[in-house]
DRENBASE-265774 format. One line per field, with one value per atom (N, C-alpha, C, O): residue number from 1; z, x, y. Coordinates in steps of 0.001 Angstrom, whole numbers. Layout:
BEGIN
num = NUM, ...
pz = Z, ...
px = X, ...
py = Y, ...
This chain:
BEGIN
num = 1, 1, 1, 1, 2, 2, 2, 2, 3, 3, 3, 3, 4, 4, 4, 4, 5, 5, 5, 5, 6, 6, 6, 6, 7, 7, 7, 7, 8, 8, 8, 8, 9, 9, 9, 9, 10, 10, 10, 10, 11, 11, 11, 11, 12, 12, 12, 12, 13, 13, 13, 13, 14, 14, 14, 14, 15, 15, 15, 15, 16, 16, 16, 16, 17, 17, 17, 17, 18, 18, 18, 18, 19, 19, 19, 19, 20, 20, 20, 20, 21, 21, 21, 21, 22, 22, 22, 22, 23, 23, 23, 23, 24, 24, 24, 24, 25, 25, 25, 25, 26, 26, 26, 26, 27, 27, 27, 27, 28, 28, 28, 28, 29, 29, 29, 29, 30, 30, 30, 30, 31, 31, 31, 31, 32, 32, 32, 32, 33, 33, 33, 33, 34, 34, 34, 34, 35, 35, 35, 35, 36, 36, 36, 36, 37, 37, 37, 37, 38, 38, 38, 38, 39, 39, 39, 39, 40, 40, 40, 40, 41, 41, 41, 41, 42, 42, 42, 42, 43, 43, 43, 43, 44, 44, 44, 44, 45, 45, 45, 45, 46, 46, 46, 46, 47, 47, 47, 47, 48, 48, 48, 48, 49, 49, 49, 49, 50, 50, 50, 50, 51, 51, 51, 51, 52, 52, 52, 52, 53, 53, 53, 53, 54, 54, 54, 54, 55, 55, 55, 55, 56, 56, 56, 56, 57, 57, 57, 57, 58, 58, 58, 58, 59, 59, 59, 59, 60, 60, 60, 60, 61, 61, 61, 61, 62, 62, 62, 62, 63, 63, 63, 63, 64, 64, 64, 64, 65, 65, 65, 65, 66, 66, 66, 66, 67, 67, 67, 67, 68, 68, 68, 68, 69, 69, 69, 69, 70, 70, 70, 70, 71, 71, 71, 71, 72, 72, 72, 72, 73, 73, 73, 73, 74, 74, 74, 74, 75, 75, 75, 75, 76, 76, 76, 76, 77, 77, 77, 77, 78, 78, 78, 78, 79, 79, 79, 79, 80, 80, 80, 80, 81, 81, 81, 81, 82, 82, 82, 82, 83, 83, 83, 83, 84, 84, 84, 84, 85, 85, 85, 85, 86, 86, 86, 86, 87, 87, 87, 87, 88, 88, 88, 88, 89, 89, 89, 89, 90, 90, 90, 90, 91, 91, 91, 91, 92, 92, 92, 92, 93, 93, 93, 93, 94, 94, 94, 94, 95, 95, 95, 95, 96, 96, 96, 96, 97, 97, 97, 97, 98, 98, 98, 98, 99, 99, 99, 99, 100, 100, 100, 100, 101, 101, 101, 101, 102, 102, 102, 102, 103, 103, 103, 103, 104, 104, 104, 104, 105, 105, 105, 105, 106, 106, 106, 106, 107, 107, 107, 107, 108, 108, 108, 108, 109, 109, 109, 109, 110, 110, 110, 110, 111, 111, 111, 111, 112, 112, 112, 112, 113, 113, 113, 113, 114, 114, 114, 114, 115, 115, 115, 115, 116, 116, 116, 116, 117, 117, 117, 117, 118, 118, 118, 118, 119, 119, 119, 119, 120, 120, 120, 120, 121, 121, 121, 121, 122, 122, 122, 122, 123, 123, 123, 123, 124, 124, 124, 124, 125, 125, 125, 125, 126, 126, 126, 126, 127, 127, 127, 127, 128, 128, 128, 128, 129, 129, 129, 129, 130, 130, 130, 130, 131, 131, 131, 131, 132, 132, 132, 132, 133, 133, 133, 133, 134, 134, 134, 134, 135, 135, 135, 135, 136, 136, 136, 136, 137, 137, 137, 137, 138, 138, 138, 138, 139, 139, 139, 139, 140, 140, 140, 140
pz = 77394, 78147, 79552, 79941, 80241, 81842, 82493, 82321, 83018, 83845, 84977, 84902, 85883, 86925, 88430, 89463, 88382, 89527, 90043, 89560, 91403, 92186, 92820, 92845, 93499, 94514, 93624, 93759, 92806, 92139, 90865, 90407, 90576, 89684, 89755, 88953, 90678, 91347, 91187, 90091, 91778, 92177, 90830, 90077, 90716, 88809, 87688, 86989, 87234, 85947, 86093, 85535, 87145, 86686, 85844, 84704, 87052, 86270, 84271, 83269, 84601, 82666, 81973, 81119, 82318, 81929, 81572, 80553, 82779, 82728, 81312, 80537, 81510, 80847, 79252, 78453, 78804, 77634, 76790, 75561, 77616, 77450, 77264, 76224, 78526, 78112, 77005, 76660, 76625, 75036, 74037, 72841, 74265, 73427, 72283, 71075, 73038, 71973, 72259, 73455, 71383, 71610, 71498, 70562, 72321, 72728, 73259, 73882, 72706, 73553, 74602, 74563, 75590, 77282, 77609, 77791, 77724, 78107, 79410, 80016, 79726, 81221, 81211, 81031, 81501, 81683, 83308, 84004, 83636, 85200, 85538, 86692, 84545, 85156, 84979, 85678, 84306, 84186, 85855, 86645, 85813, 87846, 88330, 89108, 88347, 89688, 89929, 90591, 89354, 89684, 90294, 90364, 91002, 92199, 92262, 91788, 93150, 92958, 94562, 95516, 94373, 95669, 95623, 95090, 96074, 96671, 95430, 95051, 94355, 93533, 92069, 90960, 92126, 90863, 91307, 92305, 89492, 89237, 88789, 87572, 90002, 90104, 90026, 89913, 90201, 89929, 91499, 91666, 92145, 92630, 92122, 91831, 92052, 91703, 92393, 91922, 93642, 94108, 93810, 93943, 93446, 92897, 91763, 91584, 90811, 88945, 89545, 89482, 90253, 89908, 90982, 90898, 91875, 92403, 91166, 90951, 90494, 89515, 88495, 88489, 87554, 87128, 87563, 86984, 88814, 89283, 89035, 88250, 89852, 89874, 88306, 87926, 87437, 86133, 85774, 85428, 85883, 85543, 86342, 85791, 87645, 88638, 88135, 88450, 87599, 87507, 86129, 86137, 85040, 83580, 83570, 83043, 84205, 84639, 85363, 84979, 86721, 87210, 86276, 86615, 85389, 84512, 83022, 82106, 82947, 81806, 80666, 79618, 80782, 79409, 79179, 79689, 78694, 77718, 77449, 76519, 78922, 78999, 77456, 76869, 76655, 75308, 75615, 74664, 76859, 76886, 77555, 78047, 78264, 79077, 78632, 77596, 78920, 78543, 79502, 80549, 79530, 80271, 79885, 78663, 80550, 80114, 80915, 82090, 80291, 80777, 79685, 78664, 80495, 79733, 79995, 80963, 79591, 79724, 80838, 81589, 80774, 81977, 83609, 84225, 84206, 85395, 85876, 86401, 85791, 86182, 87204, 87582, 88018, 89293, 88887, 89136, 88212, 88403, 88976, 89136, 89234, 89847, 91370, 91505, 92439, 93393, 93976, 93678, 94572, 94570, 94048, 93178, 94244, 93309, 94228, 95351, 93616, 94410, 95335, 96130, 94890, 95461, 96595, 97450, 96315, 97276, 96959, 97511, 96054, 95658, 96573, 96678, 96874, 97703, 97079, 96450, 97427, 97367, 97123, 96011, 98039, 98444, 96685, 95923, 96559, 95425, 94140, 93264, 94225, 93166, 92272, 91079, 92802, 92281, 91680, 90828, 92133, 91923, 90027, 89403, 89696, 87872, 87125, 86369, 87843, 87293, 85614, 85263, 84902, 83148, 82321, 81207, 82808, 81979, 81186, 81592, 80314, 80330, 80350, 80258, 80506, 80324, 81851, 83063, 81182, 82290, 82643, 81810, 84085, 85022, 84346, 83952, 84116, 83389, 84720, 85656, 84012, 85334, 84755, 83617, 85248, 85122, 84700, 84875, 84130, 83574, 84808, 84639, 85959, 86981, 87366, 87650, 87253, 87973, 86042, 85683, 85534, 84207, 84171, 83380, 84508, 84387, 85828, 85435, 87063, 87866, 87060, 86882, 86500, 86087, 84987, 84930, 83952, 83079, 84033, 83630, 84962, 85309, 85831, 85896, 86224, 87119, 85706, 86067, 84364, 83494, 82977, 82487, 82958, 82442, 83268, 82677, 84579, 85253, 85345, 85734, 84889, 85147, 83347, 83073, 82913, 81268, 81134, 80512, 81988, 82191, 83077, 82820, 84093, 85068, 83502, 83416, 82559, 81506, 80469, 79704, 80582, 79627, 79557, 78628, 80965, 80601, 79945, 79131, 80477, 79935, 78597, 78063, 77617, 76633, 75900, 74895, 76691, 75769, 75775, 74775, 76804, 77016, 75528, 74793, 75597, 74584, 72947, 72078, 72932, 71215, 71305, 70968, 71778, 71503, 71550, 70880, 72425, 72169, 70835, 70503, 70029, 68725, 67492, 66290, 68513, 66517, 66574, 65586
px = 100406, 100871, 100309, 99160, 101411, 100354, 100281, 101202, 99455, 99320, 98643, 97433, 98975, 98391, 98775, 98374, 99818, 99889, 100954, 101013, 101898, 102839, 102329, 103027, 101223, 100702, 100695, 101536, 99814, 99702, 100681, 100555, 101420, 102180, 102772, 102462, 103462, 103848, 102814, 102888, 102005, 100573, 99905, 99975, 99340, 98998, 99457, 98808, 100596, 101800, 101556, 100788, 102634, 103148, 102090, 102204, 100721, 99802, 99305, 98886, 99622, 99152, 100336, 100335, 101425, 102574, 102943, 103527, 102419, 102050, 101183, 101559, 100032, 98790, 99363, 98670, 100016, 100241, 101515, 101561, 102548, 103516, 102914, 102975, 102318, 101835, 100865, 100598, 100514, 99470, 100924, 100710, 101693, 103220, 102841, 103072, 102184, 102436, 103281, 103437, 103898, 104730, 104601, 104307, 104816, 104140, 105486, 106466, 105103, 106080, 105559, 104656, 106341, 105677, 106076, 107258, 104905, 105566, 105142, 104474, 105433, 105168, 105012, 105870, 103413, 103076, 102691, 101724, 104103, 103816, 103043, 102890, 102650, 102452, 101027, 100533, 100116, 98798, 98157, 97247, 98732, 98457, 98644, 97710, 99260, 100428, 99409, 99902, 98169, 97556, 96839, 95696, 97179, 96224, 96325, 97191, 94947, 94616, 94997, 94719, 95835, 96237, 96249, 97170, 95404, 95021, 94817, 95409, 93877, 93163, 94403, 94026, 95402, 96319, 96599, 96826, 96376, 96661, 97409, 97585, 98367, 99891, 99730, 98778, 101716, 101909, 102994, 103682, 103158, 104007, 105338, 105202, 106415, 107679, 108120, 108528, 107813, 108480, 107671, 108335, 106547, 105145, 105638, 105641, 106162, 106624, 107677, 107546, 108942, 109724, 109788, 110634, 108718, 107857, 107369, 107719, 106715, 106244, 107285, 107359, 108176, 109156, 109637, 109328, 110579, 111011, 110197, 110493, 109102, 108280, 108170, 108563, 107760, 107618, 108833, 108665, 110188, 111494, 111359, 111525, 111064, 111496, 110001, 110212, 109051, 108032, 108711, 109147, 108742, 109474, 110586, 110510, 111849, 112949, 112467, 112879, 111336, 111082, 110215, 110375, 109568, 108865, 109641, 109102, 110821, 111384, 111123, 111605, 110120, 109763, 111169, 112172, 110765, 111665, 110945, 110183, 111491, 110784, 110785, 111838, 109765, 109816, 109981, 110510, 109607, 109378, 109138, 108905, 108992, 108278, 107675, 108191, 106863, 106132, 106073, 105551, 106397, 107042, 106172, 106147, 105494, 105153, 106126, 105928, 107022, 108343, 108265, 107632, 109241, 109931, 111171, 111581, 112182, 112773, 113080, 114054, 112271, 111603, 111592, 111133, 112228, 111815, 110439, 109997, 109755, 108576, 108275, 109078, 106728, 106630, 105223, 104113, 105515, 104110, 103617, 102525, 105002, 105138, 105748, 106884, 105072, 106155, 106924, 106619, 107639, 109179, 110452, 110672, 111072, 112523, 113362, 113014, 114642, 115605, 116038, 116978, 114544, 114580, 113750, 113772, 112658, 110951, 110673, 111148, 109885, 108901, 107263, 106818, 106969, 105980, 104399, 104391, 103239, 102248, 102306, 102091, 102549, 102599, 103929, 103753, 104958, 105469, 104561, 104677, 103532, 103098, 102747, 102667, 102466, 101994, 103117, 102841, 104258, 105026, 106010, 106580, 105845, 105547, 105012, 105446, 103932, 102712, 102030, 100957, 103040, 102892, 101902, 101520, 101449, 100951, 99658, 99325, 99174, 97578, 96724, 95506, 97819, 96617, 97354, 97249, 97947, 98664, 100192, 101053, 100365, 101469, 102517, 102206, 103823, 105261, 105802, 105528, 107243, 108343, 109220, 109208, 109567, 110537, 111989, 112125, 113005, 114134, 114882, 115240, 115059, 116212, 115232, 115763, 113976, 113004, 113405, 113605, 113378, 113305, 114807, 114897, 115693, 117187, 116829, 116878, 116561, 116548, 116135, 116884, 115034, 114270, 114897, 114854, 115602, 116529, 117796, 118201, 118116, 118954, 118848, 119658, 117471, 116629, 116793, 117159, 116557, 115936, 117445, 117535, 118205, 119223, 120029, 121046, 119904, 120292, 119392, 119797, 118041, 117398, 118013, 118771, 117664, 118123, 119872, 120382, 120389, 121873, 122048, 122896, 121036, 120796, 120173, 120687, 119417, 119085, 120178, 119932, 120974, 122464, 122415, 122128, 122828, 123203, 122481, 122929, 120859, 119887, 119930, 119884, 120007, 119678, 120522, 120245, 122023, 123064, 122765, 123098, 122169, 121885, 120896, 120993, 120237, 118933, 119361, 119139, 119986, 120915, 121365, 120628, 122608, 123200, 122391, 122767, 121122, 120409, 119442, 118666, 119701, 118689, 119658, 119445, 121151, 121769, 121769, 122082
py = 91501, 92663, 92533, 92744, 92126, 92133, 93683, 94482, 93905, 95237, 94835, 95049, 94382, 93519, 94093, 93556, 95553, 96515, 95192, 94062, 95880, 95215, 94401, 93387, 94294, 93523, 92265, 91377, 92233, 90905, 90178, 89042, 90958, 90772, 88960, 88080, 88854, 87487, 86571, 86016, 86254, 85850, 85654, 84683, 86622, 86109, 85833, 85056, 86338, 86228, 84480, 83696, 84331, 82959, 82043, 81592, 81881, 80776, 81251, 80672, 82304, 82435, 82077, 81190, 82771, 82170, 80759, 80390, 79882, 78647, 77675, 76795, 78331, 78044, 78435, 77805, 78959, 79618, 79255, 79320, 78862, 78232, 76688, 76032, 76266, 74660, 74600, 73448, 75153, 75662, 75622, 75427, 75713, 75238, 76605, 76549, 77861, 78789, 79887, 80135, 80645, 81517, 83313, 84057, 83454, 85182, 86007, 85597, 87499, 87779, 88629, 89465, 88232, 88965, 90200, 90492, 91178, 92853, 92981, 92143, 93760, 94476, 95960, 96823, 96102, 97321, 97752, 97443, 98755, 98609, 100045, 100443, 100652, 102030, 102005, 102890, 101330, 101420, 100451, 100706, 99818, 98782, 99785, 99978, 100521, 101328, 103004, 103917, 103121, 104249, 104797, 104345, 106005, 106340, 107800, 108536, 108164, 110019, 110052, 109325, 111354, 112030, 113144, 113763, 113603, 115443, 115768, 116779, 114985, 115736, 115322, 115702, 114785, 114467, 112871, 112188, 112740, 111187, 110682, 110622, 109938, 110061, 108163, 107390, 107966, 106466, 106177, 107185, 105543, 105524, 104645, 103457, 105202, 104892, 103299, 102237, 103769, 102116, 101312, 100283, 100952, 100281, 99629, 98411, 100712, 100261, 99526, 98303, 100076, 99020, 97491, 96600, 97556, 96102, 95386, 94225, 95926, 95349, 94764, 93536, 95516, 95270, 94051, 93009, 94087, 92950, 91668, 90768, 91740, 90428, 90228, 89125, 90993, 90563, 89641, 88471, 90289, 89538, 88353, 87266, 88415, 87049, 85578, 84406, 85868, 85241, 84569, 83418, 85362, 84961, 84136, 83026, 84623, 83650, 82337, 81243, 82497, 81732, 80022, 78849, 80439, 79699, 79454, 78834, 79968, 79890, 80385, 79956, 81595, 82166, 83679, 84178, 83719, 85326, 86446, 86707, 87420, 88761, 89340, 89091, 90095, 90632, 92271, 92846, 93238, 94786, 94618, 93513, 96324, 97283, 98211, 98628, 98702, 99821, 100961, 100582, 102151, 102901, 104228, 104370, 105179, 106593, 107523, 107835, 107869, 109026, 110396, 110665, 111038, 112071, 112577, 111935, 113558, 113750, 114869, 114911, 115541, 116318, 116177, 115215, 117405, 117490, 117432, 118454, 116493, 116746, 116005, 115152, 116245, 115704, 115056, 115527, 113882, 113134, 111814, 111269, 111515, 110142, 110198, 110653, 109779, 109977, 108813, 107659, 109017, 108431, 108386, 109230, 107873, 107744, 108478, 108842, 108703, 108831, 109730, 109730, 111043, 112043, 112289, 113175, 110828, 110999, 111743, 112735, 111933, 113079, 112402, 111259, 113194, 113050, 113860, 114918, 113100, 113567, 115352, 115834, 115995, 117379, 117770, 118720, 116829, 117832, 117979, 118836, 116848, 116907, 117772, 117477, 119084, 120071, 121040, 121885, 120872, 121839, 121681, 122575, 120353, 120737, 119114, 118245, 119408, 118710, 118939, 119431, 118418, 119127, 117945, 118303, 116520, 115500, 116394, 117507, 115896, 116377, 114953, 114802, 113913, 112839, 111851, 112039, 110991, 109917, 110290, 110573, 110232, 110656, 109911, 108787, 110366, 109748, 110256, 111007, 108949, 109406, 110567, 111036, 110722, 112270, 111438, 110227, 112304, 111770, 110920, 109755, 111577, 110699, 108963, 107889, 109209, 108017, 107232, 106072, 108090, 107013, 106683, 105744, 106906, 106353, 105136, 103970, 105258, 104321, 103354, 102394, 103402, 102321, 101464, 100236, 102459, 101876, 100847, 99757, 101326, 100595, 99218, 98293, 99366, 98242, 96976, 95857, 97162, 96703, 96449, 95324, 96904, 96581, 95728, 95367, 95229, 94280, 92939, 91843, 93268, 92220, 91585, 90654, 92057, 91451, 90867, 89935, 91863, 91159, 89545, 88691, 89474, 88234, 87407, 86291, 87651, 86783, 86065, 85132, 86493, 86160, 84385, 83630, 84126, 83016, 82066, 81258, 82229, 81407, 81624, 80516, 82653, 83031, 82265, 81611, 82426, 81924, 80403, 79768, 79762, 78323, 77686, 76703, 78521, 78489, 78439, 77596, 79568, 79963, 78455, 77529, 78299, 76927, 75647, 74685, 75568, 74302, 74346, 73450, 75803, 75695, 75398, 75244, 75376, 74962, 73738, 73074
């Protein structure tokens, strides 16, 4: 499970990826972008939105890049209007944070930031097709 925040995501993934694959063992690779992605602002401990899906990406582009096979994400959402994450399509900003701040433990994205993100994930897995299909046929 990498949780390695956006900044490094790129930068570190690949070489384990590397190291682990050339160990000729088989794992499956998740991506946890919301535990990297955390930070306190004006007293609430929020995630930023464009951060997760930096992370996201690089996770997909590092995996494709080395030839392994993304396995998950790990995601803390709800269905909920809520304001615990800022960004997304609306910019929620530091300052909304307060206005329905419901977590009692770790900040989730709210339903519209959790559909972006679905969508993000559902294109990166669609860019996986062909390889996949490459793969099936070289195992019969």
């Amino acid at each position: 499970i990498s949780r390695m925040g956006a900044a490094k995501v790129t930068e570190k993934l690949a070489p384990l990826v590397r190291a682990v694959e050339g160990a000729g063992r088989k794992v499956v690779w998740l991506c946890d972008p919301m535990h990297g992605n955390t930070t306190t602002q004006g007293g609430y401990k929020t995630r930023d939105f464009g951060a997760i899906m930096d992370e996201v990406r690089g996770f997909f582009d590092v995996l494709r890049g080395e030839g392994a096979v993304p396995g998950g994400v790990h995601v803390e959402m709800t269905g909920r209007n809520v304001t615990e994450c800022t960004g997304g399509a609306h910019g929620l900003t530091a300052a909304d944070l307060g206005e329905n701040y419901a977590t009692f433990c770790d900040p989730r994205l709210n339903a519209e930031q959790s559909l972006e993100l679905a969508f993000l994930i559902a294109e990166e897995l669609k860019a996986q097709r062909p390889r996949a299909a490459a793969l099936a046929r070289a195992a019969q």
